[in-house]
C-alpha positions, 0 to 999 in steps of 0.5 A: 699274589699277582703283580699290580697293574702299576708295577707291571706297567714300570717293568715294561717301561723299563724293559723298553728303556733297557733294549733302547740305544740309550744306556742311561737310567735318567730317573736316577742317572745311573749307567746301564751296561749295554750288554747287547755289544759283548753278548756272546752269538749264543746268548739269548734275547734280553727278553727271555731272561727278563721273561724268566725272571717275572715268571720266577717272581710269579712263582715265589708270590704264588709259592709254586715250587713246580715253577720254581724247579721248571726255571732252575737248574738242579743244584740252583742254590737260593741266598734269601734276603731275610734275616732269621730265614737264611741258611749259611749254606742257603737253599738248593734245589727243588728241596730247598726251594720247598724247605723256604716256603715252608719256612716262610709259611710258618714265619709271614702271613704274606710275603711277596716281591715287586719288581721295580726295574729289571737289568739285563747284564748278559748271563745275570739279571738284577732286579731292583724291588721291594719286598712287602710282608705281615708277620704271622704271628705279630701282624707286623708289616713289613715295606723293605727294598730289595736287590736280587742277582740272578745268574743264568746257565743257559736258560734257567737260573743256577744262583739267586743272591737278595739283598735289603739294599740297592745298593749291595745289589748293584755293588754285587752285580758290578754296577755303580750305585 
């Protein structure tokens, strides 16, 4: 599914805020890395990491695996948020990124991610979201957080790790709560 208007609108007020010299979040007075100082000379725009993350986003909505395997690295592994659909090992690869949606195909009638805020932190990105799902079979709804990390290497993403709460997201990625 596409992205809302609204969420869409809050992502780019926030990309604003993060390539601003304010290193504050006010809404929740939560220190954001300025990681524009200690980037190395080759690292690329926050920009076309944040881009790359969206895209990735439209590609799990829209379960474009073609997309997903463009912004990934070949042996990119996938830790999934939720219960009953994770493996201990996880998803790797185009393979495994086929394999969950598969998985998922079978299990909700409608899964989907929205992006609340993005965090450029140099070779990662965290997003800070929601998740929004109806179970195939019960009809149930379900509304949850969601925390995802990205790691990059160069510029695809070798490692996606979600989590069902802010806070372990910041904790992973090294942030304060």
């Amino acid at each position: 599914m596409p992205t809302s208007l609204g969420t869409l609108s809050l992502s780019v007020v926030v990309a604003r805020n993060l390539l601003s010299a304010d290193t504050t979040d006010r809404r929740r007075a939560v220190p954001v890395r300025d990681t524009r100082r200690a980037m190395p000379e080759n690292h690329r725009a926050v920009s076309e990491n944040l881009a790359t993350v969206r895209r990735g986003i439209d590609g799990f909505n829209g379960r474009d695996v073609d997309l997903l395997a463009e912004l990934t690295t070949p042996d990119f592994a996938w830790f999934p948020a939720l219960p009953g659909t994770v493996e201990a090992d996880g998803y790797r690869g185009r393979e495994g990124i086929e394999r969950y949606f598969g998985e998922i195909e079978g299990t909700w009638e409608q899964l989907r991610v929205l992006i609340g805020e993005l965090r450029d932190l140099g070779d990662a990105v965290l997003l800070l979201g929601r998740t929004e799902g109806r179970g195939r079979t019960s009809g149930v709804e379900v509304d949850a957080p969601i925390g995802i990390v990205y790691e990059f290497r160069g510029e695809k993403v070798s490692l996606c790790r979600a989590y069902l709460d802010h806070g372990e997201a910041l904790r992973v990625a090294g942030l304060p709560e």
